[in-house]
C-alpha positions in Angstrom: -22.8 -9.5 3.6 -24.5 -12.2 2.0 -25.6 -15.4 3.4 -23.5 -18.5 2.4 -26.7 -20.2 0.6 -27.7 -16.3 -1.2 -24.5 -16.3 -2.6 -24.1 -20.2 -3.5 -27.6 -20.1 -5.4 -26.1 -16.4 -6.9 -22.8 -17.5 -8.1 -24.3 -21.1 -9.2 -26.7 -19.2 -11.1 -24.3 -16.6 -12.9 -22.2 -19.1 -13.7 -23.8 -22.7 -15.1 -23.3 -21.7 -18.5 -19.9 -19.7 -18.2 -17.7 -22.0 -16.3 -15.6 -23.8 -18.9 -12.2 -25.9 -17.9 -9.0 -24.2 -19.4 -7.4 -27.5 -20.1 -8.7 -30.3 -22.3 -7.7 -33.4 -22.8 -4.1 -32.1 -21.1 -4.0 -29.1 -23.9 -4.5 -25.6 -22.8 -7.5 -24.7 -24.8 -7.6 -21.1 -27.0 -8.0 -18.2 -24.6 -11.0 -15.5 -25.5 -13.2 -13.2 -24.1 -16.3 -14.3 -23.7 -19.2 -11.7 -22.8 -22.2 -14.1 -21.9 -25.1 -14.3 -19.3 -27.4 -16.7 -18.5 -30.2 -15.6 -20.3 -27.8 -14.7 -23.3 -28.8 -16.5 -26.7 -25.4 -16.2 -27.9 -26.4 -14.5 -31.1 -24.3 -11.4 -30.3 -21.1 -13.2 -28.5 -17.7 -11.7 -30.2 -15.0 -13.3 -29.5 -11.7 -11.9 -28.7 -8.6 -14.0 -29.0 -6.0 -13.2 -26.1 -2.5 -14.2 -26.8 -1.5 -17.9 -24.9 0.2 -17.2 -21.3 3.8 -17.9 -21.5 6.5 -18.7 -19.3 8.9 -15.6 -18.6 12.1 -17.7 -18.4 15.2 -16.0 -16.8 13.0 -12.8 -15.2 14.8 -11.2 -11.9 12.9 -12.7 -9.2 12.6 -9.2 -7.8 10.3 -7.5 -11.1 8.9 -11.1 -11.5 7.1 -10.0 -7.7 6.5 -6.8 -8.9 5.3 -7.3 -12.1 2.4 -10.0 -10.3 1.8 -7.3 -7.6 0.6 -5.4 -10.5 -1.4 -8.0 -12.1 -3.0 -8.8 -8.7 -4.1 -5.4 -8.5 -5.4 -4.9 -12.2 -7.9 -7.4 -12.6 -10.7 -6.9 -14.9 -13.3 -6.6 -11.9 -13.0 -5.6 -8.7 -13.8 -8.5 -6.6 -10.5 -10.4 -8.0 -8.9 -6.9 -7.9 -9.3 -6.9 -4.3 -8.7 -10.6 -3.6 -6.0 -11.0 -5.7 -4.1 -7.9 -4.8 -4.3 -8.4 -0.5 -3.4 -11.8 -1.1 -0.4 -10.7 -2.9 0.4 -8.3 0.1 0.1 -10.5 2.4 2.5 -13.7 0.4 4.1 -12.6 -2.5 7.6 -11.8 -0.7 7.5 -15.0 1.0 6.4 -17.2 -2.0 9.5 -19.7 -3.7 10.5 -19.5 -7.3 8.0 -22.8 -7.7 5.3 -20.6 -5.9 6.0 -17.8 -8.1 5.5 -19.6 -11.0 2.0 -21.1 -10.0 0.8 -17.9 -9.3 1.8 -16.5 -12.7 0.1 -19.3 -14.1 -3.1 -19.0 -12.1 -3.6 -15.1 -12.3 -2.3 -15.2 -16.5 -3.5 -18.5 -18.2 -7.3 -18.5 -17.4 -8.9 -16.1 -19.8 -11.9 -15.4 -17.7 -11.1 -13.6 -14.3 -14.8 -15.4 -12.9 -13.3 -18.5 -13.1 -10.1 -17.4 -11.0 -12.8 -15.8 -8.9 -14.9 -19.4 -8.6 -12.2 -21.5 -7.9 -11.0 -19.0 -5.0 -14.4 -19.4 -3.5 -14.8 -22.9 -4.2 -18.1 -22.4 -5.7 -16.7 -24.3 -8.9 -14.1 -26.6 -9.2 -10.6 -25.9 -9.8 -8.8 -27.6 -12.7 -6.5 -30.0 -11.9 -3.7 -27.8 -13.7 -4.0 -24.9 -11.1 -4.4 -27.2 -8.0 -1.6 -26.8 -5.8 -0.1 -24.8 -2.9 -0.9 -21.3 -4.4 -4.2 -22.2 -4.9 -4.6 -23.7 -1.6 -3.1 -20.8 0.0 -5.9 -18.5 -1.9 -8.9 -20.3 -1.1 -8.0 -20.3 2.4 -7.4 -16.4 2.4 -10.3 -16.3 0.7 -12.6 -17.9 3.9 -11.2 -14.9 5.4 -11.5 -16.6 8.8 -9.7 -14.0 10.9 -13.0 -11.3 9.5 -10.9 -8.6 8.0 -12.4 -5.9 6.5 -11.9 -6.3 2.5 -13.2 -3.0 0.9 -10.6 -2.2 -0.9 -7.2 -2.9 -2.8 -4.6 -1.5 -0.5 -2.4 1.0 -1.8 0.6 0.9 -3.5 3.0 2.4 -0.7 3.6 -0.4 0.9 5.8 -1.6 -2.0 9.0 -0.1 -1.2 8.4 -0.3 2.6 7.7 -4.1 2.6 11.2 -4.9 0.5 13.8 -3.0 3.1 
């Protein structure tokens, strides 16, 4: 594993010039892919626009879990794949309708999964829009104080046995 100051100057370094806020000036900004690296010059960046996260107003709280169980699981990299998808084991049955929501938000509205994984870690700061109990809740999974080993996203028995 790598030290805390390795991966500080690796993550600060990857991402100075990717890190942008979702919200400005209370607004959610347009969401895009954006495919840059430090050292890109931007000449080549294609945008692709991503439709705005909405609200699913009046979903069963039952496939509203599963549906973010899903999510959680198919990030579009592995590290968030892997967070995202044990933290979801370990609180999505317990979480309240107001948790629920916050989640959907967090996991949905950002268009970049790095940023998710940066605020998790704390080695960029979280928006004001996505502060709150979820996002407490993740960064302290995230310190993974307890030292479990997280190699992999569990797998998808435990769904059925978790909900009798």
């Amino acid at each position: 594993m790598l030290s805390a100051a390795i991966a500080k100057r690796l993550v600060t370094g990857l991402c100075q010039g990717a890190w942008r806020p979702a919200v400005t000036g209370g607004l959610v900004s347009s969401r895009s892919y954006r495919g840059e690296a430090p050292e890109d010059t931007r000449g080549d960046l294609i945008e692709i626009p991503l439709p705005p996260w909405e609200e699913k107003p009046g979903e069963p709280t039952d496939i509203k879990r599963r549906r973010l169980l899903y999510e959680s699981r198919k990030r579009g990299m592995l590290e968030n794949c892997i967070l995202l998808s044990l933290f979801a084991k370990r609180y999505l049955n317990t979480m309240s309708e107001s948790q629920l929501l916050q989640y959907d938000r967090l996991i949905n509205e950002p268009s970049n999964d790095w940023d998710i994984y940066y605020w998790a870690t704390e080695a960029q700061p979280t928006p004001e829009v996505y502060q709150g109990e979820v996002m407490d809740m993740l960064k302290e999974f995230t310190k993974n104080r307890d030292q479990e080993q997280r190699l992999d996203a569990p797998n998808l028995e435990y769904l059925d046995k978790e909900s009798q």
